[in-house]
N, C-alpha and C positions, 0 to 999 in steps of 0.2 A: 352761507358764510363758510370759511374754510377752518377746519378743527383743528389740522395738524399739517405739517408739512410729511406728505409723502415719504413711509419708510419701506423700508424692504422686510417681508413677514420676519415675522419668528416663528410662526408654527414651524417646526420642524428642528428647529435649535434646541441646546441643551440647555437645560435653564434649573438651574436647585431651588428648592421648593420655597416659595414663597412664607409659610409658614413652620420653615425649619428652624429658625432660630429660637422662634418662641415656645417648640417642643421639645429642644431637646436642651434651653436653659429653666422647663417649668412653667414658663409664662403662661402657656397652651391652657387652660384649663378644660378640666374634662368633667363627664357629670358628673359622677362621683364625690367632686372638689367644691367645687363651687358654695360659694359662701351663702348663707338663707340665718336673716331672724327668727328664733324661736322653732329653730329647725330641732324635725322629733325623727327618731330613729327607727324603723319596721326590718325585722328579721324573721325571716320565713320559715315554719315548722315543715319540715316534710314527712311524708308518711312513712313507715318503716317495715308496712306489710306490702308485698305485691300484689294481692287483691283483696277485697273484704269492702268490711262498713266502720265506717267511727261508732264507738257504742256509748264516749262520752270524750269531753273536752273538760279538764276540772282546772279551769280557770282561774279560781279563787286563790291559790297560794301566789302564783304567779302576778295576781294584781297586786296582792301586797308586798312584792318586792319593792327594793328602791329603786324609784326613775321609772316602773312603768303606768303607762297611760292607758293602755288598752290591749286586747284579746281580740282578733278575729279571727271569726270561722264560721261555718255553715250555717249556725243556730243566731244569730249575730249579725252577718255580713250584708250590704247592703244587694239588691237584684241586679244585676245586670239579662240585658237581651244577647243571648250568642245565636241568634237563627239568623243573623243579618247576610247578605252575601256580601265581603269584601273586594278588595282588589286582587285576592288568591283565593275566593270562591268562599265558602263557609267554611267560619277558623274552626282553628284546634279548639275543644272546651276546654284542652289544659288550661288557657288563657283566662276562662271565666270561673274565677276563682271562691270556693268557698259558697258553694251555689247547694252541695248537696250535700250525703253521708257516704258516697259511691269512693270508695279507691281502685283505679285500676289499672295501677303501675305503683311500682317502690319507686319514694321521691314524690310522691302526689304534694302538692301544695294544700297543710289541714288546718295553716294558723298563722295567723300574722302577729306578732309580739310588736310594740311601738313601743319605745321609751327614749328619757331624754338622751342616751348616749346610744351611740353603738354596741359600745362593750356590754351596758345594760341588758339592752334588746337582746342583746346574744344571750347573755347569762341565762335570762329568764328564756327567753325559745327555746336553751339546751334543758331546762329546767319543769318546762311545759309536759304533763302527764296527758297523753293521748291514749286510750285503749279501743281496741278496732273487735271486731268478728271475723276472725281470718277466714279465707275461703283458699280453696285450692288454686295453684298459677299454672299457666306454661310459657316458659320464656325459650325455648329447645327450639332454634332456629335451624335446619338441615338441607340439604337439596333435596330428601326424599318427603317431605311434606305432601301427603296427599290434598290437603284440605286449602292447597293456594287456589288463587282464581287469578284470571286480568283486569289489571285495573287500568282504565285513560287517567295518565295525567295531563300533564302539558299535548301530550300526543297519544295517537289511539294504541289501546294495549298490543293488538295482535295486526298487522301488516303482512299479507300474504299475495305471493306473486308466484304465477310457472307451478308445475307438476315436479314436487318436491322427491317423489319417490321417483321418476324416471329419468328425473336427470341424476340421484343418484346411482343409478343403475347403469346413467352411460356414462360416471365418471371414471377416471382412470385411475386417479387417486382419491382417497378422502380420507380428510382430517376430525373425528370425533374424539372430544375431548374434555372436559369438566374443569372449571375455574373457581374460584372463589377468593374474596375481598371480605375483610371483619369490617367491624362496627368500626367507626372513626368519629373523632369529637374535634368542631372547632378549634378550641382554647385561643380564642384570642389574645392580644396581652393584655388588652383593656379586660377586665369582666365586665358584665351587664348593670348598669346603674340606673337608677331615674330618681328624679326629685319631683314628687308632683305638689303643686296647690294652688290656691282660688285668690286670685287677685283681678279686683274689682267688676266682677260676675263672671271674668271666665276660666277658667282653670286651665291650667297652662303648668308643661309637662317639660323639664331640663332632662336630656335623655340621650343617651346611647344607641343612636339606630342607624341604621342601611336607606331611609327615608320616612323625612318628619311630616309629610303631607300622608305621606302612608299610615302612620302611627296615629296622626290626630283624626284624620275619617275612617279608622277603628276604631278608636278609643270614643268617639262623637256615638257612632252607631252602638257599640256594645252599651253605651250608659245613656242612651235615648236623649245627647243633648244637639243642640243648634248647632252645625259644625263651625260657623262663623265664633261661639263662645269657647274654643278649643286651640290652643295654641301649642305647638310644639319645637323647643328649640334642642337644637344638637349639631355644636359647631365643629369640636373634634370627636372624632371616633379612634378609638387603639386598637382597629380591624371589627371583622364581623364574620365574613366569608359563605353569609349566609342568615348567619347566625339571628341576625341583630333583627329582625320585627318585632312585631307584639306580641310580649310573652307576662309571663306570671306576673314577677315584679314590678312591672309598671301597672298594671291592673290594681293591684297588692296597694300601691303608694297611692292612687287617686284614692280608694275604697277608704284607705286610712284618714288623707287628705280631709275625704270630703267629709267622714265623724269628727273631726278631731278643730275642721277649720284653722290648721297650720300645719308649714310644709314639712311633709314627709319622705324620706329619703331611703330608698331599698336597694340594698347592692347584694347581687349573688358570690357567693364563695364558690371558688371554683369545684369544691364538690358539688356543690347544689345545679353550678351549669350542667354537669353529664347528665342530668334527670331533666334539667327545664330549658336548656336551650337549642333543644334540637340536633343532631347526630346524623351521620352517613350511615345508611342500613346496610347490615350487610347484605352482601349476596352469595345467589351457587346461579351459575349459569354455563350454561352448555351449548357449544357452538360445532358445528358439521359444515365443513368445507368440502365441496365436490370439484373436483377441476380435470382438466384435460392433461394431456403428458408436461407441457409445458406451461402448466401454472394459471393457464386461465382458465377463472371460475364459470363453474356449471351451476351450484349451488352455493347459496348461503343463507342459514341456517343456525341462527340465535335465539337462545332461551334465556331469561334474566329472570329469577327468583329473587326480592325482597320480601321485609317484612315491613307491618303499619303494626300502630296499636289497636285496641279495641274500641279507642272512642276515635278516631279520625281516622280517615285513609289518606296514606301517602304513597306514594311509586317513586322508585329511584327507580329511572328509565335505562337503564344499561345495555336496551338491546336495541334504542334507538341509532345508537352513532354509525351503525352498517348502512341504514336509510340512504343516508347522505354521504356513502365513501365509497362502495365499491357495488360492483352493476355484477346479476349472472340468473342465466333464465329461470332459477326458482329461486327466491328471493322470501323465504317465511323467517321474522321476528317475532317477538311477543315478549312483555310484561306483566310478569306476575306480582302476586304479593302472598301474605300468610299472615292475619291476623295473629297478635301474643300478646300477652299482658307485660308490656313494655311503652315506655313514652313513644310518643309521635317522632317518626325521624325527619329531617326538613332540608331545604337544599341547601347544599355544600361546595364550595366550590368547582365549579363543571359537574353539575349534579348529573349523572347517568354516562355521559363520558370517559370519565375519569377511571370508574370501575366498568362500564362496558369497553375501553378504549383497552383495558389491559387485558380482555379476555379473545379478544378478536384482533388485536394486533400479536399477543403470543399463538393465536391458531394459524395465522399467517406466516410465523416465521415459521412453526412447525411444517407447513406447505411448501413452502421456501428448499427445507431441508428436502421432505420426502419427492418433490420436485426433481431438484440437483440445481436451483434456480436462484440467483442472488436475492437478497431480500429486496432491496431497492429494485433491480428488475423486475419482480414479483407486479410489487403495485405500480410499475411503470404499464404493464400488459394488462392490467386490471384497472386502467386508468376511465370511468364513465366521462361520454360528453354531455351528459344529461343526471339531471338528478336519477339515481337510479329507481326510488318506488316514485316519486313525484312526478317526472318528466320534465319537470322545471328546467329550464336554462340556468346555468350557472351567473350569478353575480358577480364573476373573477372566481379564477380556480387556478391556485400557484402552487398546489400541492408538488408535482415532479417538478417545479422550479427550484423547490424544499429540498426537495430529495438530491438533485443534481446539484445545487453548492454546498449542500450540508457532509456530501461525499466527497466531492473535493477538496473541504477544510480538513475535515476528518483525517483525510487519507483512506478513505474506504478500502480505493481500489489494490491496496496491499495487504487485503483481510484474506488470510488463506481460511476457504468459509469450513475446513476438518474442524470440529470440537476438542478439546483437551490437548492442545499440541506448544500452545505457547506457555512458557514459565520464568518466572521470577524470583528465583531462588526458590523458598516455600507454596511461592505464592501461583496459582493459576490464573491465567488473563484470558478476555473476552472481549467483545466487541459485540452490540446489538446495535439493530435500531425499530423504531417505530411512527407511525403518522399520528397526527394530531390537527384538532378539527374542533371547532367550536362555534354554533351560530351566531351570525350578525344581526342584532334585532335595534330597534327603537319604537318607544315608549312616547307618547304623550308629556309635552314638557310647556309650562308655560316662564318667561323671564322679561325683566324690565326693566330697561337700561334710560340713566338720568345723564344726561349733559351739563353741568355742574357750570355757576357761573365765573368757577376759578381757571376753568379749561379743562379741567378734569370729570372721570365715568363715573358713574357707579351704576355694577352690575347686581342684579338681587335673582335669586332663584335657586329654589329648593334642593338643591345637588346635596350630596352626601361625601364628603372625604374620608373614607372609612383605610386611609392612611396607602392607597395610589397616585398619589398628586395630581388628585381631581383640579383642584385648587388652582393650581399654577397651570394644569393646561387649560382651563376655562380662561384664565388671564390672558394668556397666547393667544388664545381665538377670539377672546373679545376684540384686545388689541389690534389686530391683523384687520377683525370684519370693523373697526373703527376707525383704523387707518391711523392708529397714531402708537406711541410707545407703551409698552407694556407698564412701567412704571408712572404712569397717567389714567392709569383702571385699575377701580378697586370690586373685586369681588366677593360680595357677600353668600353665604350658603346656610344650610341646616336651620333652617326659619319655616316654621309653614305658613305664616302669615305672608311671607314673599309669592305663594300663588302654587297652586299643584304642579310637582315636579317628579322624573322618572325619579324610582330607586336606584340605588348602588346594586346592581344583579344583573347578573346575564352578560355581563361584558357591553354593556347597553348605555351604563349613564352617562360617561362623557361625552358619548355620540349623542344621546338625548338631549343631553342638556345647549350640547353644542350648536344645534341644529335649532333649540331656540335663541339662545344668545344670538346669531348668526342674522334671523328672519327681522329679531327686534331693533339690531345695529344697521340692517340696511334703511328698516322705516324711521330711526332717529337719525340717518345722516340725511335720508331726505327731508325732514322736519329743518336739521340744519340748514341746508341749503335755502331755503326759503326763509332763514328766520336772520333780521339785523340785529339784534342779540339775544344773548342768553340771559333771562329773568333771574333774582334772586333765586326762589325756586329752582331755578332748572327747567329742562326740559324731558320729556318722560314718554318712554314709546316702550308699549307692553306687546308679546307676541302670542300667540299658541301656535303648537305643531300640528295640534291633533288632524285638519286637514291635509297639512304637506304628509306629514307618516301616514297617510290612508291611503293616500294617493300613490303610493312606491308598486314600483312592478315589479309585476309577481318573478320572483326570479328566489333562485336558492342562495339564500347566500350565507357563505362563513368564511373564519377568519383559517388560517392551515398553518401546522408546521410537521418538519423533520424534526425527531429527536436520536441522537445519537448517544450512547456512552461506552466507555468500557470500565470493567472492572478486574478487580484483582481475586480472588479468592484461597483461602485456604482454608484445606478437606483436612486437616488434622484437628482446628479447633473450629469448625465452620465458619468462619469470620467472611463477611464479603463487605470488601471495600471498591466503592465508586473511584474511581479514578480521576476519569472526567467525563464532562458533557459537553454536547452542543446538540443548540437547538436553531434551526434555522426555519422563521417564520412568516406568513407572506397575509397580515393582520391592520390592512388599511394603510390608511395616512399616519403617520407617527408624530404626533403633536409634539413629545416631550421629549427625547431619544434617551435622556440620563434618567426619567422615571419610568418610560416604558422599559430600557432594560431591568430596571430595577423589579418589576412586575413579571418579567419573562423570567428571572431568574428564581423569582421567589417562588413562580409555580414550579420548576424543576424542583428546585428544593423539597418542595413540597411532594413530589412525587420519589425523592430518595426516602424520604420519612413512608412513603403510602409502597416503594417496595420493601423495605429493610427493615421499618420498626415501627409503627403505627398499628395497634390493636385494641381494642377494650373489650373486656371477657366479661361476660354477665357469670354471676353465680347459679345456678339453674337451683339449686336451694333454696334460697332466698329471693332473690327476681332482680337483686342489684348488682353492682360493678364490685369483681375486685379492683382495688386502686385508682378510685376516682381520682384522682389527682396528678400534678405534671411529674410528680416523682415515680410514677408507675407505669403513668400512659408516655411510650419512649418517644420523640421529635429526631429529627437529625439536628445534631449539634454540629458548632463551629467544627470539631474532628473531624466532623462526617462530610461533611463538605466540600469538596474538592472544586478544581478548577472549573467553574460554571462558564461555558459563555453562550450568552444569544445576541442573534442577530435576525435582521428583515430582509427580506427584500422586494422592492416597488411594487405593491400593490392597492392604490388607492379606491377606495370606492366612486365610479362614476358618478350612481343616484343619490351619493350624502353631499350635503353642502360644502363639506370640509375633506370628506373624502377616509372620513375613520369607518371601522368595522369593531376595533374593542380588543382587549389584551388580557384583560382582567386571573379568563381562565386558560384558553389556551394552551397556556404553559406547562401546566400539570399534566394535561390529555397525554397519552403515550406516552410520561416518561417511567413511568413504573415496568411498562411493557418494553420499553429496552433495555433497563436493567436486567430483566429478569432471562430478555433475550441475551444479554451479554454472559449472563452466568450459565446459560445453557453453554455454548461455545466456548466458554471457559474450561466448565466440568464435564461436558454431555449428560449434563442431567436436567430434565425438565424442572421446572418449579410453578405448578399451576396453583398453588394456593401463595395468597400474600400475609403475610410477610412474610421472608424468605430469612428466618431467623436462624442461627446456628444450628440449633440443636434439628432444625430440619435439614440445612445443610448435611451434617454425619448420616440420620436418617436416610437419605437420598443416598448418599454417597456409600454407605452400610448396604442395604439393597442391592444396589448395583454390581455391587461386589461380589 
């Protein structure tokens, strides 16, 4: 039978968010909000030493406050299993909470306060007497650490290609040079919430996550129950960027949950996030460019220094994104790390690109210069046909397609490339730019779409809206592979009972999701086709990828952009203002074009904040933050802001169904490293460390002098 009369797609049209009305009049409920009978309050104790032991927890005052219910902690708290391997390998133990006496970070999680209010819970948590056995710290993160090693994360620490010292020796030029990126923190706008409790044998989990099927078969395995008795819902999210897995407080609220048999509700303060939710490590990396008279490389030559805690290892891979961008016959990267008694750092928006994209796209333009060779020329001559350590074939490569209209909107080619020559009253102007790159992957997705006997879908599958209008392009492409109107399908998400689905990560889940949506609406129009009506019930055709995703050839693929900006500067009070941007991107099929620009622009944004004012400073006395909080850790604001714009251009994925590659991160890669290039050219001063704050401004410009 026939579902719809034939329309013309919308993928590709501009469509406002499906779920915008109901966000932005309240209606949205978040976890946080959400209404619960006999709902009890849990407030998190953190610890106040950087290393040591608890030497007592004195409970007793604190239970006899008004409204509270109970005290957890170590001596108390229920077992959990942290040996399980997850879906990111074996978690953090931050996660498995109140297991020991052990602290090994300031911010450890030593007590969970429950009472009937929030304001309670709080009182008594600020109120809660912990005393520790301090022990000595070192949180002194430097590039001169002897005691790093390489760690594999996602990809192997050390890649080595060609005879490293002899094509330095027949370069003509080279560029050695040292970079560095601080500590950076999420801050979503949402904080992290969860309500957890037990209704009618399975406990089930109202939460804030990047993926609810990811959350319930960790939460299933850390607490040894049946994963089928495990449910997790999380329909809006207020961002993540990383952030949002399984962390303390949802562990914190079942644990309470399951003592107390009613529901309990744990929300992080956003001090308590800089210790528990995960953080950008910083780095020191060091990069050596060898190139011939005219700019093409001989060598290249990336070092990436982070740090992990002592109880997990994590890698921020910064020295991977050379891999995949520029080809020269000695070709040595590597990932390090340097164990500190510091939290776990976790992935962050374009984890390893982001800060390796600004250390190698600034030793570029520095090539650029000592060359005499345009920047954009530069990576036009330096352009690989081939993955350069893989040998892989490209899956679409529009990078110099980037560069060649992102130069023509610009106005490039009237950049007189002398340093310090343009002015604006006070002010110095500059012009950079840089490349950007970020893989195209897909995840394992399952979804189930119902043919409704009104005429109308419904779509079910585990996707995450962590606030890129997941939502609404999932509508689109339902729509399209259904052949009928968009306002005819409804799409449900943030369910794990809807069946295992990718996470919100990697620039991956719309493509994930999509790609099941897609397999499951061809096998329900075939259902239709054979069928002379639709039952009360409906009709219901479930998919999985994980076949089709195994099956993809082997080919390299990512999503590219140009980023361009200029900026203004002024050497009397250092002040450096963005002017403008563009970025010009060549990142699949474009489902949404009014939410993907929205996505392109916020990672720019994101990258005026990661060059100009994003920092968090550990106290090396103590092991914690000065100024945990948004009043101390600087963001670009609406002022900082300047004219943003991005744009695409055609580049679909042939081997995706739909033809997406991902936006997610993209946008951020390289635009730090244009700024930073633009304020070279502005002042002729390099600025290899970020943020490129005033007071380093005069420094630099003091120096020079």
């Amino acid at each position: 039978m026939s579902t719809a009369t034939p329309l013309k797609g919308v993928v590709g049209t501009a469509r406002t968010r499906i779920d915008g009305r109901a966000k932005v009049t309240g209606a949205a409920r978040y976890a946080g909000e959400i209404p619960f009978a006999e709902l009890a309050h849990g407030w998190l104790v953190l610890s106040t030493v950087a290393r040591g032991r608890i030497s007592a927890v004195d409970t007793a005052p604190v239970l006899a406050m008004p409204g509270v219910l109970a005290v957890l902690h170590h001596g108390n708290a229920p077992r959990v299993d942290a040996g399980y391997v997850g879906l990111l390998g074996t978690p953090d133990p931050t996660l498995a909470v109140f297991q020991h006496d052990r602290v090994p970070f300031m911010g450890w999680p030593v007590a969970l306060v429950v009472a009937e209010t929030s304001e309670q819970a709080r009182e008594a948590a600020e109120s809660l007497v912990v005393t520790y056995e301090q022990e000595p710290h070192d949180v002194d993160f430097s590039g001169g650490r002897t005691d790093a090693h390489g760690l594999d994360g996602h990809m192997p620490a050390v890649v080595e290609k060609g005879d490293l010292e002899a094509q330095l020796a027949a370069s003509a030029v080279v560029v050695d040079a040292e970079y560095s990126t601080p500590e950076e923190h999420h801050n979503p706008m949402e904080p992290h919430a969860a309500t957890a409790r037990w209704e009618g044998g399975r406990l089930e989990l109202v939460d804030s996550n990047q993926g609810s099927t990811w959350v319930a078969n960790e939460l299933a395995k850390l607490f040894s129950l049946d994963p089928e008795s495990v449910r997790v819902r999380s329909e809006h999210v207020g961002g993540g960027f990383g952030s949002k897995g399984l962390r303390a407080h949802q562990v914190a609220a079942v644990m309470a949950a399951t003592a107390l048999r009613r529901p309990v509700r744990v929300v992080l303060t956003r001090r308590q996030m800089f210790s528990l939710a995960g953080y950008r490590s910083p780095t020191a990396q060091r990069v050596r460019l060898g190139a011939d008279p005219d700019g093409r490389l001989r060598v290249l030559e990336h070092d990436c220094l982070s740090l992990t805690s002592t109880v997990h290892d994590f890698v921020e891979p910064g020295a991977g994104v050379g891999r995949t961008m520029y080809d020269a016959e000695a070709h040595h990267t590597a990932n390090r790390v340097v164990r500190l008694d510091v939290p776990t750092p976790t992935w962050m928006r374009a984890p390893g690109e982001a800060p390796g994209s600004f250390a190698l796209e600034s030793a570029l333009d520095e090539l650029a210069e000592r060359t005499g060779t345009d920047p954009v020329e530069l990576r036009v001559r330096n352009e690989p046909e081939v993955g350069p350590v893989s040998g892989l074939p490209f899956g679409g490569r529009q990078l110099i397609t980037c560069f060649r209209e992102g130069a023509r909107r610009f106005g490039w080619a009237d950049r007189d490339p002398r340093p310090g020559l343009r002015r604006d009253g006070r002010w110095l102007l500059g012009t950079g730019t840089a490349a950007a790159s970020f893989p195209a992957m897909a995840m394992p997705s399952t979804a189930a779409i119902t043919a409704e006997a009104d005429g109308t879908f419904t779509v079910r599958i585990t996707a995450a809206d962590i606030g890129t209008g997941a939502l609404t392009a999932l509508t689109l492409i339902a729509a399209d592979a259904l052949e009928t109107a968009p306002g005819r399908v409804r799409v449900r998400i943030g369910d794990s009972d809807f069946g295992p689905g990718s996470i919100a990560g990697g620039s991956s889940g719309t493509r994930s999701w999509a790609w099941a949506i897609t397999i499951a609406a061809a096998g329900l129009r075939e259902r239709l086709a054979l069928a002379t009506a639709v039952p009360p019930e409906g009709i219901t055709v479930r998919s999985d990828t994980t076949e089709a995703i195994g099956a993809l050839a082997q080919r390299e693929r990512h999503a590219y952009g140009a980023q361009f900006a200029e900026v203004a500067v002024d050497t009397g009070t250092g002040e450096v203002r963005v002017r403008r941007m563009l970025g010009i991107f060549a990142a699949g099929r474009i489902v949404n074009p009014l939410t993907a620009r929205n996505q392109l622009v916020g990672g720019m944004t994101w990258g005026i904040s990661m060059a100009l004012h994003e920092e968090a400073v550990r106290d090396r006395a103590s092991g914690g933050h000065y100024g945990a909080d948004l009043a101390s850790y600087h963001v670009a604001a609406h002022a900082d802001v300047p004219a943003i714009e991005a744009d695409w251009v055609d580049d679909p994925d042939p081997d995706d169904p739909v033809g997406i590659k991902g936006i997610g991160e993209v946008g951020i890669v390289g635009a730090a490293a244009a700024i930073a290039n633009a304020v070279w050219h502005a002042t002729g001063v390099r600025h290899r460390r970020l943020p490129i704050r005033p007071d380093r401004v005069l420094l630099a410009g003091a120096a020079r002098a």
